[in-house]
C-alpha positions in Angstrom: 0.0 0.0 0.0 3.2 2.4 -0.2 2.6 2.3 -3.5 -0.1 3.2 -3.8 -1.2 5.6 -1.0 -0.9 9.0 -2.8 -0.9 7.7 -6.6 -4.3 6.4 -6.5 -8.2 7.5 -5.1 -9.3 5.3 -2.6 -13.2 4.0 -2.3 -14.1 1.6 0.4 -17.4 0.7 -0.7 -19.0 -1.3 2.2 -22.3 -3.4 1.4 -24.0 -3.2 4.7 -25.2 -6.9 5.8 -24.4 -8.3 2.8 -23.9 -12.2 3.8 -21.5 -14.1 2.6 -23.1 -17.1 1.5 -25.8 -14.2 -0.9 -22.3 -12.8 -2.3 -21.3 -16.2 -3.5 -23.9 -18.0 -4.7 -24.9 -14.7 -6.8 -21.4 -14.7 -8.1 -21.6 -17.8 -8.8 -24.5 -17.7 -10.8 -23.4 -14.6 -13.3 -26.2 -12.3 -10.9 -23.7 -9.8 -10.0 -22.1 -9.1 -13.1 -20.4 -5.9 -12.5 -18.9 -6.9 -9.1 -17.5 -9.8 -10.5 -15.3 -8.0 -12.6 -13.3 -6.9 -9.1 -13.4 -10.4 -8.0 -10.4 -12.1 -8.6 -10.6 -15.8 -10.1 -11.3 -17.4 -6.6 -14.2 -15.2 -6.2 -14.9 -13.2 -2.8 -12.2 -13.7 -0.1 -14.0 -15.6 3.1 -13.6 -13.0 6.1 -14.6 -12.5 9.2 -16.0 -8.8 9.9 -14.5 -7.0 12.7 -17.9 -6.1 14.2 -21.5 -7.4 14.4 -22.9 -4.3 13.9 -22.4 -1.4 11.6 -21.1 1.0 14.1 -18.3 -1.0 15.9 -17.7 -2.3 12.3 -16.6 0.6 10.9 -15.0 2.4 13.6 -12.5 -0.7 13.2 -12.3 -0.6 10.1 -11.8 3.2 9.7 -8.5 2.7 12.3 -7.3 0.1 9.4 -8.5 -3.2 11.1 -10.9 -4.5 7.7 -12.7 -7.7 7.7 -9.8 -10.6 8.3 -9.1 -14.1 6.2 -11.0 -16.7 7.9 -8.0 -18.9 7.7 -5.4 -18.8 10.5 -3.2 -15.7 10.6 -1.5 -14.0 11.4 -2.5 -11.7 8.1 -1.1 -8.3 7.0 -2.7 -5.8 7.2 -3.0 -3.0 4.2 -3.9 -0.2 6.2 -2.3 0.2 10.4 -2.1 3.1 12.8 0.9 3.2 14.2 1.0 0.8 17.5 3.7 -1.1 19.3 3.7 -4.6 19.3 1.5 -5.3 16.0 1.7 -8.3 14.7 -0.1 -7.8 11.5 1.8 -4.7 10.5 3.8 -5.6 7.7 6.6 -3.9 5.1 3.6 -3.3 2.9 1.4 -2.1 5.2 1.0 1.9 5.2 1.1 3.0 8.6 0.0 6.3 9.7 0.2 8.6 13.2 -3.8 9.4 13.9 -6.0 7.6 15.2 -8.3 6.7 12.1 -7.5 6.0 8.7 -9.5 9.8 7.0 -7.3 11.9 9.3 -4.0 9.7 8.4 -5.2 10.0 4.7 -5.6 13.8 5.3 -2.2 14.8 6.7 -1.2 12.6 3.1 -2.9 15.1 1.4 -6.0 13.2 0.5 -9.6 15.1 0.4 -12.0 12.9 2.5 -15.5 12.1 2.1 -18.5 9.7 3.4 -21.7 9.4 1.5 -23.4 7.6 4.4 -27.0 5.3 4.3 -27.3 3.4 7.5 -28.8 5.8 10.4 -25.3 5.8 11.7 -24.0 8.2 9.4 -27.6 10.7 9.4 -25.9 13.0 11.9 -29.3 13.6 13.7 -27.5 12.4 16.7 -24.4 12.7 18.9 -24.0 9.0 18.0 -25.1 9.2 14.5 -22.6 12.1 14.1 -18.9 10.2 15.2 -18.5 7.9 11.8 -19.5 10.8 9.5 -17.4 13.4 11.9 -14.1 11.2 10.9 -14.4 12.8 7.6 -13.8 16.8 6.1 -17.2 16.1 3.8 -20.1 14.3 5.0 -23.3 13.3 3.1 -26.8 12.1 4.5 -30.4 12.5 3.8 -33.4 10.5 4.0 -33.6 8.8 0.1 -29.6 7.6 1.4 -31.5 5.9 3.8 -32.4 2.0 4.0 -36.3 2.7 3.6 -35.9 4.4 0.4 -36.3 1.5 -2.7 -33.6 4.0 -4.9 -31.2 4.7 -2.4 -27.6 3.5 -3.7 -28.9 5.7 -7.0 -29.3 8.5 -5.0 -26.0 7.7 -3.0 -24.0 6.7 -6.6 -25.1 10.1 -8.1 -24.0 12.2 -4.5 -20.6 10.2 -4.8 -20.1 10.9 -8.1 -20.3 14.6 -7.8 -18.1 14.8 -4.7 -15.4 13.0 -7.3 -16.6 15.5 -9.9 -15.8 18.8 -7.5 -12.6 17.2 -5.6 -9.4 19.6 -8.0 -7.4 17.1 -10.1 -4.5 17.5 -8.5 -5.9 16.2 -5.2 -6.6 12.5 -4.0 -9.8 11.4 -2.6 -10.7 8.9 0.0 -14.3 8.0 -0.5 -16.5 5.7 2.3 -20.1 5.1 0.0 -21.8 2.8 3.1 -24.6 0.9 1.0 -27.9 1.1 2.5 -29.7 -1.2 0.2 -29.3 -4.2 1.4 -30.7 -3.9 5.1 -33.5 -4.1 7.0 -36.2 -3.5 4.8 -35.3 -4.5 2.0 -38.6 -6.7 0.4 -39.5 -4.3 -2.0 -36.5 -4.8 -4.0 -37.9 -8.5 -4.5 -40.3 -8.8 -7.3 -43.6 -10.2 -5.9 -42.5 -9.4 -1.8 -45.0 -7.5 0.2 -44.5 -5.4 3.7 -46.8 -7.9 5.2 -44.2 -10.6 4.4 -41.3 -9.3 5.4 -37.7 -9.3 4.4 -36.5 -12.8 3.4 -32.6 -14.1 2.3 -34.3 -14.0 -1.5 -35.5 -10.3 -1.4 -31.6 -10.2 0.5 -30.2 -11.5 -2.8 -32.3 -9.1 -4.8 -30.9 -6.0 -2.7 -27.7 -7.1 -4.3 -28.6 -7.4 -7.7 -30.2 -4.1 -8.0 -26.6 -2.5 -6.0 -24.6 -4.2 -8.9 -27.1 -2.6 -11.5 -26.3 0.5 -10.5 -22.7 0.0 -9.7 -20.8 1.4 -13.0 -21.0 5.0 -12.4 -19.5 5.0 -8.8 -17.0 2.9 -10.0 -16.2 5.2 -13.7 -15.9 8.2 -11.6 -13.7 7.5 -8.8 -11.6 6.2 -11.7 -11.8 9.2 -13.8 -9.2 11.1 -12.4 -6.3 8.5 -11.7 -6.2 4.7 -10.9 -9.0 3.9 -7.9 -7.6 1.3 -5.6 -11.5 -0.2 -4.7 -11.7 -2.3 -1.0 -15.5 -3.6 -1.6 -16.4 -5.8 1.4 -19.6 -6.2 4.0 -19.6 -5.0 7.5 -21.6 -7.9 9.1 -24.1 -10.2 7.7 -27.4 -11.0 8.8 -29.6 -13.7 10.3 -33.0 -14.6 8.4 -34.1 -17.5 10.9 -31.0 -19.6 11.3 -31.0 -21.2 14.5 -34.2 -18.9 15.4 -32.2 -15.7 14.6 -33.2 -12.4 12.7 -31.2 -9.7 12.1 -27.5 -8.6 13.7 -25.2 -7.8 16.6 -25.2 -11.0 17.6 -21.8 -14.0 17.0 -23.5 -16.1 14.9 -21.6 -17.7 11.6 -24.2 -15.7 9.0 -22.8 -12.2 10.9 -19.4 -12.3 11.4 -18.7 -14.3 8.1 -18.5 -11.6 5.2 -17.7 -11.4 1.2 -14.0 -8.7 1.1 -12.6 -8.1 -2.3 -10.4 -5.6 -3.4 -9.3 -4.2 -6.9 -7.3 -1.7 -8.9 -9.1 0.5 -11.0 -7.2 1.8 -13.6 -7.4 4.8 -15.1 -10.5 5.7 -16.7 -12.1 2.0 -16.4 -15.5 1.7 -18.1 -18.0 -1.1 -17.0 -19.3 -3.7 -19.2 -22.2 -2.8 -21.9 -25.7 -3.5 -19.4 -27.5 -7.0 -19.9 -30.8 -6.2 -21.9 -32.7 -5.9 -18.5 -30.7 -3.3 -16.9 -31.5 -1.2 -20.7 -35.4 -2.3 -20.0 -35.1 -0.5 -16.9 -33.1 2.7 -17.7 -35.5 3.1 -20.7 
């Protein structure tokens, strides 16, 4: 990360709840067709999330502890503040002296930005104001917001502006939290009602419709200079297993999430859309 700390924009795009076991078998089956061009040829990395719940998930994260490699460590890390006695800081890991990775990317010159979706990033709180407060530019409204049916279109177009207005000569360091797939999320499922609740299928759909509308995030934080992309889940979710729903709790679905990451290089351009994502732009 030497390398490339300074010579490239960074996005960490993080697909809150996304499960594991969704990620793969959507892959897997040529439903995510525009994430799969980041995957490498093993598909998504097996992880396990640093939190069970989107705030202590992304504080760690945001101090350079990401989701780690299920299989015995120890594993280095790509971004570490500076702490004595770390075992997973590594010659390749960029360290930095603050506390959280924004202000570390800051004093590196980097212009830092969240486009938030979960309430934990709506600032209508002294709680729902630390994860966005890491950051010098901050972005949250309701249509962000996990009840809204378009909101990673509304957060794609916010992101893709910030990129637009950032000078060219400046890096950027973009967090786009993905609202889409939590709690609710039926009415992303063909056929679901309110009444019926949120199953793992309308889960799966939540996906699909992020990775329609994933090429113009990922075109514009190329635009300017290669993008190194960290796309990943924060927890996963429960649907029933074992008489669980939901999060925040150490069950397997939770703390087991899909990581990936990717260059970008400059100026990358997504795949032509399959004929139903032209059915539903037209």
């Amino acid at each position: 990360m030497n390398t490339v700390v300074g010579t490239h924009d960074l996005l960490l795009l993080t697909l809150d709840t996304l499960r594991y076991d969704v990620a793969v078998e959507l892959a897997t089956a040529g439903r995510t067709p525009h994430l799969a061009r980041l995957l490498p040829a093993g598909g998504w990395q097996e992880r396990h999330a640093p939190g069970s719940f989107t705030y202590a998930s992304h504080l760690a994260m945001l101090a350079g502890f990401l989701p780690t490699p299920a299989s015995p460590g120890p594993h280095p890390r790509l971004f570490a503040a500076s702490f004595p006695g770390s075992v997973s800081t590594a010659p390749g890991t960029w360290t930095f002296e603050t506390a959280d990775l924004p202000s570390g990317l800051a004093a590196e010159g980097y212009h830092t930005a969240c486009v938030g979706g979960t309430g934990f990033f709506n600032r209508r709180s002294a709680l729902g104001s630390v994860l966005p407060g890491l950051f010098a530019e901050s972005h949250w409204e309701e249509s962000f917001g996990v009840a809204d049916p378009h909101s990673f279109e509304n957060q794609v177009e916010r992101a893709v502006r910030i990129s637009e207005n950032v000078p060219a000569d400046r890096p950027l360091f973009l967090l786009l939290n993905v609202a889409a797939l939590h709690q609710p999320n039926w009415f992303h499922l063909p056929g679901a009602s309110r009444e019926a609740g949120d199953t793992r299928a309308s889960h799966a759909a939540a996906l699909e419709y992020v990775d329609r509308h994933l090429p113009p995030l990922l075109e514009a934080m190329s635009a300017r200079r290669p993008c190194f992309a960290i796309v990943c889940s924060d927890h996963g979710t429960a649907y029933g297993e074992d008489g669980h729903t939901g999060h925040r709790i150490g069950h397997e679905v939770v703390w087991t999430v899909p990581y990936t990451h990717a260059v970008l290089p400059h100026g990358y351009r997504s795949a032509a859309p399959a004929p139903d994502e032209k059915k539903e732009k037209a």
